[in-house]
C-alpha positions as CSV (number, residue, x, y, z in Angstrom):
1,X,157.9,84.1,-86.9
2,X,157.4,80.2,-86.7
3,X,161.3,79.4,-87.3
4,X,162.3,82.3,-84.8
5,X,160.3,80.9,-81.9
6,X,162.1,77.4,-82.9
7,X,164.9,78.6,-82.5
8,X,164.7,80.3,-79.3
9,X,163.0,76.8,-77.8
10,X,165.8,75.0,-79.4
11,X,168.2,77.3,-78.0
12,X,166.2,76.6,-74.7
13,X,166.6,73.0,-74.6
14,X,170.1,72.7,-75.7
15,X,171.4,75.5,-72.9
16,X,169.1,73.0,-70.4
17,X,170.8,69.9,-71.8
18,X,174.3,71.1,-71.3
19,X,173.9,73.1,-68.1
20,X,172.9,70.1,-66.5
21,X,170.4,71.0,-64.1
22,X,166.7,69.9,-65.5
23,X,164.6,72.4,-63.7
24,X,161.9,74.6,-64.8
25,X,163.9,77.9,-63.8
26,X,166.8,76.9,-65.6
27,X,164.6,76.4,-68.5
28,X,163.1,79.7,-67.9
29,X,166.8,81.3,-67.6
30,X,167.7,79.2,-71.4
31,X,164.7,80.3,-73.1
32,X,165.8,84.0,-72.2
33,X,169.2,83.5,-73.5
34,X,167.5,82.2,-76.2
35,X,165.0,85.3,-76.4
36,X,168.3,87.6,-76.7
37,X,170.3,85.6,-79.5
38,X,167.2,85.3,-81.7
39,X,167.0,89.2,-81.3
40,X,170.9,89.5,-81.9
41,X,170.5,87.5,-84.5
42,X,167.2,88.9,-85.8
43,X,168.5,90.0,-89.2
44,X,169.5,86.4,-90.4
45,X,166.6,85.1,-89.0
46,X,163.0,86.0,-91.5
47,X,161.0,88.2,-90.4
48,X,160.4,91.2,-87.7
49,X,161.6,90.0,-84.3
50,X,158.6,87.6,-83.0
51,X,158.1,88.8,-79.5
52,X,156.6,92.3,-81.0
53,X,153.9,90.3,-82.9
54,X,153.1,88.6,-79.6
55,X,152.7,91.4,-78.0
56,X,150.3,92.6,-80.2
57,X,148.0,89.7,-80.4
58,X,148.1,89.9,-76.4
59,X,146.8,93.5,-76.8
60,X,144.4,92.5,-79.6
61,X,142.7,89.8,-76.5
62,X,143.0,92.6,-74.0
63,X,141.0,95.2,-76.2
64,X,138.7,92.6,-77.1
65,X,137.7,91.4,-73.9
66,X,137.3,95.4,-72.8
67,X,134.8,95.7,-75.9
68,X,133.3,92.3,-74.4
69,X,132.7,93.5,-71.1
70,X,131.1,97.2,-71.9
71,X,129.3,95.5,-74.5
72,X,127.6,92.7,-72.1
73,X,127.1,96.0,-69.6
74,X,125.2,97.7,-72.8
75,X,123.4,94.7,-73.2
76,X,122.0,93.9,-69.6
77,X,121.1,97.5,-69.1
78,X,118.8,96.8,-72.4
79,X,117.7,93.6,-70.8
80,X,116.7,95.1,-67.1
81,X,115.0,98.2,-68.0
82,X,111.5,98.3,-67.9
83,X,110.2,99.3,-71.0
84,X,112.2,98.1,-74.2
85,X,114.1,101.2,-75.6
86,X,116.7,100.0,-77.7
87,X,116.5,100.4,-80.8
88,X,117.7,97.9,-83.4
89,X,119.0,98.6,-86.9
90,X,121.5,97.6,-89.8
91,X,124.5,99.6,-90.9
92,X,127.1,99.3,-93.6
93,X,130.7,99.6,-91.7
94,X,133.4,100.6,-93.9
95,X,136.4,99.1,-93.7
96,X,139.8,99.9,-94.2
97,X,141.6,96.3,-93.5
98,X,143.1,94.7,-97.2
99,X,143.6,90.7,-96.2
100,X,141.0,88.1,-96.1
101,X,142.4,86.8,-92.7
102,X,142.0,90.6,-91.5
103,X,138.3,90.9,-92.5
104,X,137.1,87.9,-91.3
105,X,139.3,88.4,-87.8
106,X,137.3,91.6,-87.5
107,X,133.8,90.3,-88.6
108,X,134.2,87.3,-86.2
109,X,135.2,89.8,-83.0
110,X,132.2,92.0,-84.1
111,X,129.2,88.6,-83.9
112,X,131.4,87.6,-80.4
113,X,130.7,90.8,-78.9
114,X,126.9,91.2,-77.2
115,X,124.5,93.3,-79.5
116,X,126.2,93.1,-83.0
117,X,125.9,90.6,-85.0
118,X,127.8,90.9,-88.8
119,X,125.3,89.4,-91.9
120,X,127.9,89.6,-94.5
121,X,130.5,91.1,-96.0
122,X,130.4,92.6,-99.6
123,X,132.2,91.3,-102.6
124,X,134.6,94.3,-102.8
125,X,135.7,93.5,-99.2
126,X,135.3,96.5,-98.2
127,X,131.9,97.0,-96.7
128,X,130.8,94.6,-93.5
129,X,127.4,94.4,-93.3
130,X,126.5,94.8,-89.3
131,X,123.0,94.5,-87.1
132,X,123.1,96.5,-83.7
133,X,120.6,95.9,-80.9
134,X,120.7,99.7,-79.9
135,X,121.5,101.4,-82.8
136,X,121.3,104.9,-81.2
137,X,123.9,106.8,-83.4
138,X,125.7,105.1,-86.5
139,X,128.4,107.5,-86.2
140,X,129.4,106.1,-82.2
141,X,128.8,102.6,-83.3
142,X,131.5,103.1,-86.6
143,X,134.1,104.7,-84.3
144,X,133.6,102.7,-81.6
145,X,134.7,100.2,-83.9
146,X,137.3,101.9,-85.6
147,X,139.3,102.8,-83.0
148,X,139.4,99.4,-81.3
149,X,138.6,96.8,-83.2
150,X,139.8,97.3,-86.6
151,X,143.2,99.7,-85.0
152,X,144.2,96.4,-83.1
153,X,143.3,93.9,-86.2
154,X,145.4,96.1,-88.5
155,X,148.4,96.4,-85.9
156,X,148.7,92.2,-85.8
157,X,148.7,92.1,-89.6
158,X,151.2,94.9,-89.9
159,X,154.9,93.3,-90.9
């Protein structure tokens, strides 16, 4: 991914450098050309064409910062009630991710979101051990996790 994304800036530059014109459009303009002969010449090049992993991180930060947001909601309706309701427990989340980078990714966007924080992660890597603030159903709190979290963590490490 690294030498493709060199190339396409390098491509940038040197369609600047002999067009002539130094403006930020025409820079724009060479760093598309660029885009399309690194995907042309995405066989040569190692690796899966870099723009699709880019697009995936950018969908791993929007999903995240949806899970942020409904998580702070969850949490300030906890804080503003009345009378404390909530309530708090530990679960063991099974996981399905296989790299270290993977795991961790995943237990660090678990303790940045409100209400959950992770305590550890087995040996086997394959349990993450979590702690919820509302702990109403383990079964929500596992899919809820599942099916964002973990499904945009294993789409970025996906080759």
């Amino acid at each position: 991914m690294a030498i493709q994304i060199t190339v396409n800036f390098l491509l940038a530059f040197i369609w600047l450098f002999l067009s002539g014109s130094y403006t930020l459009n025409n820079l724009l303009l060479g760093f598309l050309l660029g885009l399309g002969i690194v995907y042309l010449f995405n066989k040569a090049l190692p690796g899966k064409f870099y723009l699709i992993r880019v697009y995936k991180i950018i969908k791993l930060i929007v999903v995240f910062l949806i899970e942020l947001i409904k998580a702070n909601i969850d949490v300030l309706k906890i804080v503003l009630r009345p009378k404390l309701q909530n309530q708090p427990g530990f679960f063991t989340y099974h996981t399905d991710l296989k790299t270290d980078w993977q795991i961790v990714l995943l237990s660090n966007l678990i303790t940045l979101t409100p209400g959950t924080v992770v305590l550890g992660i087995s040996d086997d890597r394959t349990k993450i051990y979590i702690h919820a603030i509302d702990f109403s159903t383990k079964e929500e709190e596992v899919e809820g996790i599942k099916s964002s979290l973990e499904k945009v963590v294993r789409e970025v490490g996906e080759d």
